[in-house]
C-alpha positions in Angstrom: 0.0 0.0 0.0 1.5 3.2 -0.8 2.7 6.1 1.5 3.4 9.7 0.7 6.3 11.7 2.8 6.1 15.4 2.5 8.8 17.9 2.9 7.2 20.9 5.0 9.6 23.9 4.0 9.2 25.4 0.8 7.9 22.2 -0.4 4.4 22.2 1.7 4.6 25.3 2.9 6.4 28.4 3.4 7.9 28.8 6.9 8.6 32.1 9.2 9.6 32.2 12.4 8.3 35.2 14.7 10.5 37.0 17.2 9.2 34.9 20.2 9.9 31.4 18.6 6.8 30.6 17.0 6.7 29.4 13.6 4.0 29.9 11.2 3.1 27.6 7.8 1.4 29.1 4.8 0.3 26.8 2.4 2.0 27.0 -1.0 0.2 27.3 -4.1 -1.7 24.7 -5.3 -1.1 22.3 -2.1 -4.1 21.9 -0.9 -6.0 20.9 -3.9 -3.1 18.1 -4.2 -3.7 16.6 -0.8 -7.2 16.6 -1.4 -6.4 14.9 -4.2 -5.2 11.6 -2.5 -7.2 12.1 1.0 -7.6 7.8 0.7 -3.7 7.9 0.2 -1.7 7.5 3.9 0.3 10.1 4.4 3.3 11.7 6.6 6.2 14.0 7.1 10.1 13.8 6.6 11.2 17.1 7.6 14.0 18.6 9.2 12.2 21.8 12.3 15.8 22.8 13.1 17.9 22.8 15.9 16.7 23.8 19.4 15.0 22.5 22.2 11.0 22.4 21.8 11.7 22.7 17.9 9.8 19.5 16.5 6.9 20.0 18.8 6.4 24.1 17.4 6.9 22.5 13.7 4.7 20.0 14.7 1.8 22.4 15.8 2.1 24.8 13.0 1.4 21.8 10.7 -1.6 20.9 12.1 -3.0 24.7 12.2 -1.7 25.4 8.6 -3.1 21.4 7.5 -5.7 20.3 9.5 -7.0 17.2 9.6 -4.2 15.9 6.6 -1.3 14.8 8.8 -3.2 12.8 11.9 -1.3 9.5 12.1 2.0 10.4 13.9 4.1 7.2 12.9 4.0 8.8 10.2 5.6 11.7 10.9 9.3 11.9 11.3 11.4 15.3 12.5 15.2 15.3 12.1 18.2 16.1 9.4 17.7 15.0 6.2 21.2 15.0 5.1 21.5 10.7 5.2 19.3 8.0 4.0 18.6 7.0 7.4 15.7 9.0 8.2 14.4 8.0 4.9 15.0 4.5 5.8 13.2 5.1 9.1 10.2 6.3 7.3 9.7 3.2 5.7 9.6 0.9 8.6 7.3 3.3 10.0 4.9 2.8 8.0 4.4 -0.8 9.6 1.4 -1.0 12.1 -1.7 -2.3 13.8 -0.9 -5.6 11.9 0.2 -4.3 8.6 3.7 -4.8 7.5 6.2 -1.9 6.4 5.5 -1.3 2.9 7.8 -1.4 0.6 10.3 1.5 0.0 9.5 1.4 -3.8 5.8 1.7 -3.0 6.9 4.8 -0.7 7.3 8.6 -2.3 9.0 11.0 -1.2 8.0 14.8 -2.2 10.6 18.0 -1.6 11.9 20.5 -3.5 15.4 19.7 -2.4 17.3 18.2 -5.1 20.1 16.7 -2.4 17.5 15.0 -0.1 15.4 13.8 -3.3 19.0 12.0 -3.7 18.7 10.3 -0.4 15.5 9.4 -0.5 15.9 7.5 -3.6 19.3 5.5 -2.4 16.8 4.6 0.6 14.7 3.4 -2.5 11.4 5.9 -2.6 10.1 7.6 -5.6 10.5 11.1 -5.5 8.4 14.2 -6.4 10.2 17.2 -6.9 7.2 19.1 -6.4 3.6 18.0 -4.9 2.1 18.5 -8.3 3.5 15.6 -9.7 2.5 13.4 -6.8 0.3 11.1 -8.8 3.4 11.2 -11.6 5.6 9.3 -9.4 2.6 7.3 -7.8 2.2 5.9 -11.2 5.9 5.7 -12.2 5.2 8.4 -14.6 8.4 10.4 -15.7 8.7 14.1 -14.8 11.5 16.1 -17.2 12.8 19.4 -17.5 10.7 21.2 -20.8 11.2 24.2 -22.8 7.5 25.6 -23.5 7.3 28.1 -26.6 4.2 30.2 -27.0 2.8 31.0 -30.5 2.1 34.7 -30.9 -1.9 34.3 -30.4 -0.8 32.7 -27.1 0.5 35.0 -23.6 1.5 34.0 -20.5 -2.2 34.2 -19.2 -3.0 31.8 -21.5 0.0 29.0 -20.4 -1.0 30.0 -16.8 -4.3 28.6 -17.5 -3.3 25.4 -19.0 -0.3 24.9 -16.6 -2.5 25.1 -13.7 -4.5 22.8 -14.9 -2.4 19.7 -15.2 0.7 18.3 -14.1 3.2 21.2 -14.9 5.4 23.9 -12.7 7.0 26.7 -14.5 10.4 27.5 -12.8 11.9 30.5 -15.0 10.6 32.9 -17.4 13.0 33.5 -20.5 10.9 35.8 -22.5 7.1 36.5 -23.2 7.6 33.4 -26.0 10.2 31.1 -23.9 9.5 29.7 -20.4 11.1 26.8 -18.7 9.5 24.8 -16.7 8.7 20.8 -14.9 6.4 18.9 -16.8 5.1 15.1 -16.9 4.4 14.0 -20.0 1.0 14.1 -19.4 1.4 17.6 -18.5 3.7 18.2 -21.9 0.6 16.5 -24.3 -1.9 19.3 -22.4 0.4 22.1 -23.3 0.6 20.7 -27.1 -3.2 20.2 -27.6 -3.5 23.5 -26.4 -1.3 25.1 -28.8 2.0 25.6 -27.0 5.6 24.4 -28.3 6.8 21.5 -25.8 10.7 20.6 -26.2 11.3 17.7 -23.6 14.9 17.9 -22.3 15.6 14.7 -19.6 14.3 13.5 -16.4 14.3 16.2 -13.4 14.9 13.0 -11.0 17.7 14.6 -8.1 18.8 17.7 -10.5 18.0 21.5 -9.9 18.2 24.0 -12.7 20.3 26.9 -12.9 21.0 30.1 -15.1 24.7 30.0 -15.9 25.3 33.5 -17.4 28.1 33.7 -20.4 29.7 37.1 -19.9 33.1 35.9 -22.7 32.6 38.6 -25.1 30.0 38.4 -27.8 30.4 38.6 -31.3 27.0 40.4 -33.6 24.3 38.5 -34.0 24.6 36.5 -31.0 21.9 37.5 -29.1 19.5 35.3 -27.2 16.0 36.6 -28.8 17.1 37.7 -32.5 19.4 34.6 -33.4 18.5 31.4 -32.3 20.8 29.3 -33.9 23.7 31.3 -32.9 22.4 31.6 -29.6 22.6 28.1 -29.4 26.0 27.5 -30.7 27.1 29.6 -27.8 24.8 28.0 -25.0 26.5 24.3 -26.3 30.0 26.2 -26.0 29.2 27.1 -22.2 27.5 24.2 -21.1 30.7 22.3 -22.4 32.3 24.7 -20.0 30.1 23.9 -17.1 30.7 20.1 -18.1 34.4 19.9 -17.8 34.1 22.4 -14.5 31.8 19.8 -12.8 33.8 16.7 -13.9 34.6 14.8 -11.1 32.0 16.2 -8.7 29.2 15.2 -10.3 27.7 11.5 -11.1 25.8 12.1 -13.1 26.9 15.0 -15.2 25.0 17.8 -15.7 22.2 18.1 -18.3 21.8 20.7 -20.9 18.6 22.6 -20.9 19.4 24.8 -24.0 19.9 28.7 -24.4 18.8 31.2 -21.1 18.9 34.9 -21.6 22.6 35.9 -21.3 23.9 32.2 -20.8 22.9 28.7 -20.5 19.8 26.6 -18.6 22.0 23.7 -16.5 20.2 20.8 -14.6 22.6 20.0 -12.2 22.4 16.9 -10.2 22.6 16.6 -6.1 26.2 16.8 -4.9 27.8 19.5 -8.2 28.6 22.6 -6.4 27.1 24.5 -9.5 27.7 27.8 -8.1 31.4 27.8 -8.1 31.6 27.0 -11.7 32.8 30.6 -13.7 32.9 30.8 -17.3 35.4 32.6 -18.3 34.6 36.5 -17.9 32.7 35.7 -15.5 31.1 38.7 -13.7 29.1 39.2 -10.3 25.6 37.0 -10.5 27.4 34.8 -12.7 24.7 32.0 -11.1 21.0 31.9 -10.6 18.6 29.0 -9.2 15.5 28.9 -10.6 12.6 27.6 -8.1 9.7 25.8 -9.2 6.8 28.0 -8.7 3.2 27.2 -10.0 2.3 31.0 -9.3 5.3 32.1 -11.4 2.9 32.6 -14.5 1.1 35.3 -12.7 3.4 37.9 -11.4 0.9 39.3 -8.6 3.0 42.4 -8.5 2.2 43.6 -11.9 -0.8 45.5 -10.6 1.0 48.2 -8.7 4.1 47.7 -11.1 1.7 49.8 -13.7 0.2 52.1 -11.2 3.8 53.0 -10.7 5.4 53.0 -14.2 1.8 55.3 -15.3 2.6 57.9 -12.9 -0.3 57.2 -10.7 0.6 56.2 -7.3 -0.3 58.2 -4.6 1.4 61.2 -3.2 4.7 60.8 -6.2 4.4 62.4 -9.4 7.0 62.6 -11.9 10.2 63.4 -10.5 12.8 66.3 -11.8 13.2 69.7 -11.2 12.0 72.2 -10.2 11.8 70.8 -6.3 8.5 71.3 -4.7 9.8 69.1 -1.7 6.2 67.0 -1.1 4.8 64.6 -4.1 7.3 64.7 -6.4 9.2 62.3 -5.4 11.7 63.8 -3.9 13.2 63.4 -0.7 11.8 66.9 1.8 14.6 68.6 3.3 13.5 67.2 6.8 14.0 63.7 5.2 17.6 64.8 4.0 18.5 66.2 7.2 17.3 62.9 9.0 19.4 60.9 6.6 22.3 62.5 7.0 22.1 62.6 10.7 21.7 59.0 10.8 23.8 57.4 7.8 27.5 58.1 8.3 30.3 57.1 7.2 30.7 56.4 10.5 27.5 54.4 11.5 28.2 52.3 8.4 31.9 51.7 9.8 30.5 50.3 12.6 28.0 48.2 11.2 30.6 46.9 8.7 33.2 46.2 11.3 30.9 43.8 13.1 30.1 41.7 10.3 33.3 41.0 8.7 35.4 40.5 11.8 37.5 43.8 12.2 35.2 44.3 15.3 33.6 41.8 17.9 30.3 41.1 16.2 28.7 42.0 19.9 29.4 44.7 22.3 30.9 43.0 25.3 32.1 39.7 23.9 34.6 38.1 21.8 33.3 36.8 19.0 35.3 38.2 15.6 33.1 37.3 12.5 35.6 35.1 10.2 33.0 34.5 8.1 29.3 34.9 6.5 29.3 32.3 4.1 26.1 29.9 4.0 28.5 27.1 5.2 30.3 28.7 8.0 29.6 28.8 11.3 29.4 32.5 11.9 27.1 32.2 9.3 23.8 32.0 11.8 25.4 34.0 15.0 25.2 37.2 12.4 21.9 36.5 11.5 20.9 36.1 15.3 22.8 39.5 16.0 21.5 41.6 13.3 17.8 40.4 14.2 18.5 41.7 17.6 19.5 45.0 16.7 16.2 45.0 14.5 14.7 44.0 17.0 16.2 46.6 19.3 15.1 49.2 17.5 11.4 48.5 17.7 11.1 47.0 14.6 8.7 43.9 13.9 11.4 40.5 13.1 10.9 37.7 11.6 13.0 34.9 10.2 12.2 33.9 7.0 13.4 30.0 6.8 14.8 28.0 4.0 17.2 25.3 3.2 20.2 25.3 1.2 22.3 21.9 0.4 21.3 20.7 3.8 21.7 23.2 6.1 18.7 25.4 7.8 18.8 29.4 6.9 16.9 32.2 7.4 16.5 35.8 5.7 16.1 38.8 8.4 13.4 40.5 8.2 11.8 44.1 10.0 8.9 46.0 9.6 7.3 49.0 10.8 3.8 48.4 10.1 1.3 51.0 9.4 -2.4 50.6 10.1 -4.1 51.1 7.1 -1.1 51.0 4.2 -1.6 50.2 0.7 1.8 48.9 0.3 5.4 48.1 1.7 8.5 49.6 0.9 11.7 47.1 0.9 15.5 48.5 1.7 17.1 45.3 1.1 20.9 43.4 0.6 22.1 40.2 0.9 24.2 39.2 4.4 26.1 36.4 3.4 29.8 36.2 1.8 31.9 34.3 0.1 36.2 34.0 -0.8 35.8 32.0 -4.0 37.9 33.7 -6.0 40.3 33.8 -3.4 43.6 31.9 -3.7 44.2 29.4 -0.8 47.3 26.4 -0.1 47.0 23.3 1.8 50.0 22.8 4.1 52.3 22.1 1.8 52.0 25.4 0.4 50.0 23.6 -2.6 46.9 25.9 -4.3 43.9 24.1 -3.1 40.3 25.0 -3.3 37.9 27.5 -1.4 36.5 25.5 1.7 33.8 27.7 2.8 33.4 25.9 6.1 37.2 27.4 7.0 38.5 29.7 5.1 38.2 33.6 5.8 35.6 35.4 3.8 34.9 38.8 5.6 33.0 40.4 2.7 33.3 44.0 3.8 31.7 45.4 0.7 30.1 42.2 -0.7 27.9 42.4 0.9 28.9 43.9 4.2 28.4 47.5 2.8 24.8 46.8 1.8 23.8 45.4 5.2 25.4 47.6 7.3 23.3 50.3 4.8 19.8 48.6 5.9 21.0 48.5 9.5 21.9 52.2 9.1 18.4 52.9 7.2 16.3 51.1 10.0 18.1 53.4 12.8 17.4 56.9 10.6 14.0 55.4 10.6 13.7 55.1 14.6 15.1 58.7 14.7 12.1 60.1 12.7 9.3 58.4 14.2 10.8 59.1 17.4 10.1 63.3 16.1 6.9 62.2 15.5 6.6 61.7 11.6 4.8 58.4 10.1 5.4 56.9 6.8 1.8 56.2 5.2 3.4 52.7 3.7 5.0 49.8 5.9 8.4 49.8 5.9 10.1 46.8 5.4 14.0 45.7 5.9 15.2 42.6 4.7 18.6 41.2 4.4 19.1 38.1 1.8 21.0 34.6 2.5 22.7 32.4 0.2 22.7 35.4 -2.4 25.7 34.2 -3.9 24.8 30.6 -4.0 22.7 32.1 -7.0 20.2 34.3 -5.1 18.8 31.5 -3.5 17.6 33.6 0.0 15.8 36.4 -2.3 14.1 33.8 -4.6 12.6 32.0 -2.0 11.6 34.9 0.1 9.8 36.7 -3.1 8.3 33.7 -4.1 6.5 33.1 -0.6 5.7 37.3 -0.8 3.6 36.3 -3.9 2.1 33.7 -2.7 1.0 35.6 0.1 -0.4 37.8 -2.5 1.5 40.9 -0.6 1.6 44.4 -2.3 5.0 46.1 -2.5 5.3 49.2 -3.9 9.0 48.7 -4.2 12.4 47.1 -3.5 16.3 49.1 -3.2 18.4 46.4 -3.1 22.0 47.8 -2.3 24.9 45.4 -3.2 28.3 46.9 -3.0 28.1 50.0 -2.3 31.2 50.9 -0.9 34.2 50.1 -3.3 35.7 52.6 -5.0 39.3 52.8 -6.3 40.9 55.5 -5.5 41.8 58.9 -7.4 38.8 57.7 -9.5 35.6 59.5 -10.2 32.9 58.8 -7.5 30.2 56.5 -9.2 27.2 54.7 -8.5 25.1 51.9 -10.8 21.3 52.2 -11.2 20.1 48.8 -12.4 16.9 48.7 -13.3 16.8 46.3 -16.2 14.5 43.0 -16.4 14.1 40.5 -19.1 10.9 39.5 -17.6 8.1 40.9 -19.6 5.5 43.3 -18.4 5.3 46.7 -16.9 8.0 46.0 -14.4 10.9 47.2 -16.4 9.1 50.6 -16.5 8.0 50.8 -13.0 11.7 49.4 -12.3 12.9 52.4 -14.6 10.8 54.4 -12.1 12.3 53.8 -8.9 15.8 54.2 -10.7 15.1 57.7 -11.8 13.6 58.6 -8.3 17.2 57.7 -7.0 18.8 59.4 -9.8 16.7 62.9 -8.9 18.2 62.2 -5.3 21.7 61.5 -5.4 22.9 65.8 -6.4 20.9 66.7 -3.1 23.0 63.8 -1.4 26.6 64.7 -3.1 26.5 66.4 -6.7 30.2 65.1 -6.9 28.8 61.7 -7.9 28.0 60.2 -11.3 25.0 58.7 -11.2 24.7 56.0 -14.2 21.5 54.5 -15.0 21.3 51.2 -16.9 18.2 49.7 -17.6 16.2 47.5 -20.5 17.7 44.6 -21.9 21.3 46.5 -22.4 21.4 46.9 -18.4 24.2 43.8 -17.6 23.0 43.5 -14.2 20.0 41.8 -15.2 19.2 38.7 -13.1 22.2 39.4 -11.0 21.6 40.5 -7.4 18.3 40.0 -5.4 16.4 42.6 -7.2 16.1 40.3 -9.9 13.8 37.7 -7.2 11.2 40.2 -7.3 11.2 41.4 -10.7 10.0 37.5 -11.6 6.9 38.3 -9.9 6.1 41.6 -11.0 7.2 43.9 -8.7 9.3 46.9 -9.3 12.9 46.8 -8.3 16.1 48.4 -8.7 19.3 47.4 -7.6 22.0 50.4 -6.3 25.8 49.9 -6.5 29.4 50.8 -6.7 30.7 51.2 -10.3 31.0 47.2 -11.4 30.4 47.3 -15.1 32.0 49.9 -17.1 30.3 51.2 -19.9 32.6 49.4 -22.4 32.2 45.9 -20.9 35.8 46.1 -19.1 35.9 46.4 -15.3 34.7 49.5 -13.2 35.9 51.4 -10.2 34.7 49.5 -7.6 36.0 47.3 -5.6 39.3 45.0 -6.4 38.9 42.4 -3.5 35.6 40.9 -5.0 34.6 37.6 -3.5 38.7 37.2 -1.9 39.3 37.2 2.1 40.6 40.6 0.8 37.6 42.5 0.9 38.2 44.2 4.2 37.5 47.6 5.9 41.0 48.0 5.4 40.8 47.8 1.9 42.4 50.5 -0.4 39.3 50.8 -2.5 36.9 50.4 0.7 35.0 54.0 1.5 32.7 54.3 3.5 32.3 57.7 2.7 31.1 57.0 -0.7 29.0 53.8 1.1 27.5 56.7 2.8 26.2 58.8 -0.4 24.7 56.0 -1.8 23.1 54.9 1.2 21.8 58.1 1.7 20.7 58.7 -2.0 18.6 55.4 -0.9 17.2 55.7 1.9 15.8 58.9 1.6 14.0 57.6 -1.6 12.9 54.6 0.0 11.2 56.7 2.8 9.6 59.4 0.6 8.2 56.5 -1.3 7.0 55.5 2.1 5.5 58.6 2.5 7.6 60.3 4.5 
């Protein structure tokens, strides 16, 4: 008799964790209408609640109020690491009982997202699911594979929504308004073709995940992605060959092909290939992006405001540029300036900064130097613990957004100043992790060796240590002006990103639960490297507002750029302010911003000089991801930091409606 094993986090449901402890489960699209779906079907729970005393029983009891009345029989429910094939294992003799025998483990499935524990479970011999939709799939021993859907020109996204939604198929990337890649079971794949759509079958999902791998060698004409397909996929089979030989030796199997991506190549990489320290040659910052299946991906709830925003109509912020009228024009009051620059220092940031990266104790009265942020390190958690109580400290609403990532349990921060009544939120954002991987390291006999994130230093001053310490800074200018007794008319949110540069893996699952939540954000600043800047060179910030999805984001992105832009001369008219957006903009897809413009919402992203006009190298920083990147690095300035967190935050809080 068969028995299904659900994963709770991300997979069930999406998971936050309040400032008290308690968790809370919301229910992720199209869940519930599968579980109704096999009610006569027994089913349990293999997932991991985390460390802590009291954990399994909180994880056990927000199941039950976010599910009640699916998950009732508790042998079948089993809490702990799922990292081995034990607890897989353990599953399957649970399922013995009241004179039944164990079921087989081949008659046993086991649904997650997680590529790595979709591994385990099937040396423990379950089928696997990678998502709930295709429950009945692996029920049946039906294959799921990785398909390229193209729409014919009568046919839009609204239209595949409807179909996809409908049958056994999860979109997990948008490549164009024609191009989308997605999960599909073949009964899925012979919907989509009887309903007109273009379905190009690529291999089995099994234990892979799929990435973007983006191709920054130089390009020669008539390469690009959209306008010549053939050529397009000449180069896509010259990268992946790349990605091939990079991986050879860590993975069994090798990777699979998925064909052309905008600006690179789609790679199905299987449990165990550490896909994100492959680099193509070139290759520049957001070189790697992980694509999550999402069945709401299609819809892009943000699109809504995203026009409101691009058509000039949102309340209280006409068109910026001068003259300044200093209320509903969208630029900063002088009362907003003066709080900004009281509050964002060179200074504060300094101090912020310090902490993180270990030039400091990362707590006043203790010991503890920060060696390193990276998803894998230990310090990795204690910063996230610290900078939730400084949020927290400042009378801010925190929560901890939970995900996994290649085993191990992390959160995204998050604080909010709620305001009764709001239309919308506002989002300063970065991304709180680091990484050394393109540092050089020797083992000890003085041989090169690789990165070993678990060890090796990685402070990340300005990647992204400038960024947080920015937010951090942002949230305490806001105490300062609610404490003089102004009020934004929009929440304010503050949210610092994990696992960023594991391929924005913190954003993209934080965004994705925001949609399905169905939240309305008016707008997200994401600052990422903000601080590098070589010197004797010209004092330069990046506006990225550019988005290959399709849609009214890229204007209402373009938007919150040029409200930034109209700031930055009443922060520091010494700076060059360069704006870069449509499908020239080379940041596209490449920091956290990009998690947000998948669903709609508009979304810039503010940094230091990285990409030169001409394709060569900018002005910024020279220590990127090395255990260089220091506050006692040449090109590290927090005075610059401080302009463009000002230029920032004093948007972000007249969009707010301060």
């Amino acid at each position: 008799m068969p028995v299904l094993f659900f994963d709770i986090g991300a997979t069930l449901a999406d998971a936050r964790q309040e400032a008290d402890g308690s968790l809370t489960l919301s229910p992720r699209p199209r869940v519930l209408a599968v579980l109704d779906a096999f009610r006569d079907v027994r089913m349990g729970v293999i997932s991991d609640p985390g460390p802590g005393t009291g954990a399994a029983e909180r994880a056990a009891s927000a199941l039950s109020e976010a599910f009640p009345g699916r998950f009732t029989n508790d042998a079948l429910i089993h809490w702990g690491p799922k990292n081995r094939r034990d607890i897989f294992d353990e599953a399957v003799a649970g399922t013995a009982g009241e004179g039944r025998p164990a079921s087989p483990a081949d008659e046993c499935v086991f649904v997650g997202e997680d590529h790595q524990e979709r591994a385990f479970a099937e040396r423990a011999g379950l089928r696997t699911a990678a998502h709930p939709v295709f429950t009945g799939a692996a029920l049946e021993n039906r294959p799921v594979l990785w398909a390229r859907i193209e729409l014919p020109e009568d046919r839009g996204l609204p239209a595949l929504e409807t179909i996809a939604n409908r049958t056994e198929v999860v979109p997990v990337h948008i490549a164009s308004a024609r191009l989308v890649l997605a999960m599909a079971s073949t009964r899925g794949a012979e919907a989509l073709e009887q309903a007109g759509f273009t379905v190009d079958l690529r291999g089995p999902v099994d234990d892979t995940a799929a990435f973007l791998i983006r191709d920054d060698r130089p390009r020669t004409p008539g390469q690009d992605f959209a306008d010549a397909p053939d050529r397009a996929t000449t180069r896509a089979t010259s990268a992946f060959g790349i990605v091939a030989d990079e991986l050879a030796g860590f993975a069994a199997p090798p990777p699979l092909p998925l064909g052309p991506a905008p600006g690179g190549v789609y790679v199905a990489a299987p449990a165990g290939a550490p896909i994100e320290d492959v680099h193509l040659p070139g290759a520049k910052p957001g070189h790697t992006e992980r694509l999550l299946p999402d069945p709401a991906l299609l819809s892009r709830p943000g699109e809504a405001w995203a026009q409101e925003l691009a058509a000039g109509v949102v309340e209280g912020l006409d068109e910026p540029g001068p003259p300044a009228s200093g209320a509903g024009d969208g630029r900063p009051s002088p009362e907003t300036i003066a709080a900004v620059r009281a509050a964002v220092t060179p200074d504060v940031l300094r101090g912020h900064v310090a902490r993180i990266s270990g030039a400091e104790p990362l707590r006043d009265g203790e010991a503890l130097l920060v060696r390193s942020r990276d998803t894998s390190a230990a310090d990795n958690p204690r910063v996230v613990e610290a900078l939730a109580d400084r949020f927290q400290n400042l009378g801010l609403s925190v929560r901890l957004h939970r995900f996994r990532w290649r085993g191990r349990p992390l959160f995204n921060v998050e604080a909010e100043h709620r305001v009764a009544g709001a239309d919308s939120t506002v989002l300063i954002t970065a991304h709180l992790d680091s990484t050394a991987s393109n540092g050089e390291f020797t083992d000890e006999n003085g041989d090169p060796r690789p990165y070993d994130p678990t060890v090796d230093p990685a402070p990340g001053a300005d990647d992204d240590g400038s960024g947080t310490a920015a937010v951090m800074a942002a949230a305490e200018c806001l105490r300062d002006v609610l404490a003089e007794g102004r009020s934004p008319t929009r929440n304010v949110r503050f949210v610092l990103f994990n696992a960023e540069e594991q391929g924005l893996v913190g954003s993209k699952f934080y965004a994705r639960a925001a949609a399905a939540a169905d939240e309305r954000i008016a707008g997200v600043f994401q600052m990422d490297m903000i601080a590098g800047r070589q010197q004797g060179s010209t004092p330069a910030l990046e506006i990225h507002a550019g988005s290959s999805v399709p849609g009214p984001v890229v204007g209402a992105s373009d938007r919150l750029g040029a409200l930034v832009a109209d700031t930055v001369p009443a922060v520091d008219p010494a700076v060059t302010v360069q704006q870069l957006t449509g499908p020239s903009d080379p940041a596209i897809g490449r920091s956290d911003h990009a998690s947000f413009h998948e669903r709609g919402w508009a979304a810039i992203a503010v940094t230091e000089d990285i990409f030169a006009p001409d394709g060569g190298p900018g002005t910024g920083t020279r220590q990127y991801h090395t255990p260089g990147d220091t506050l006692v690095d040449r090109d590290h300035s927090p005075e610059f930091a401080a302009t463009v967190a000002r230029s920032v935050t004093a948007t972000a809080l007249t969009l707010a409606g301060l």
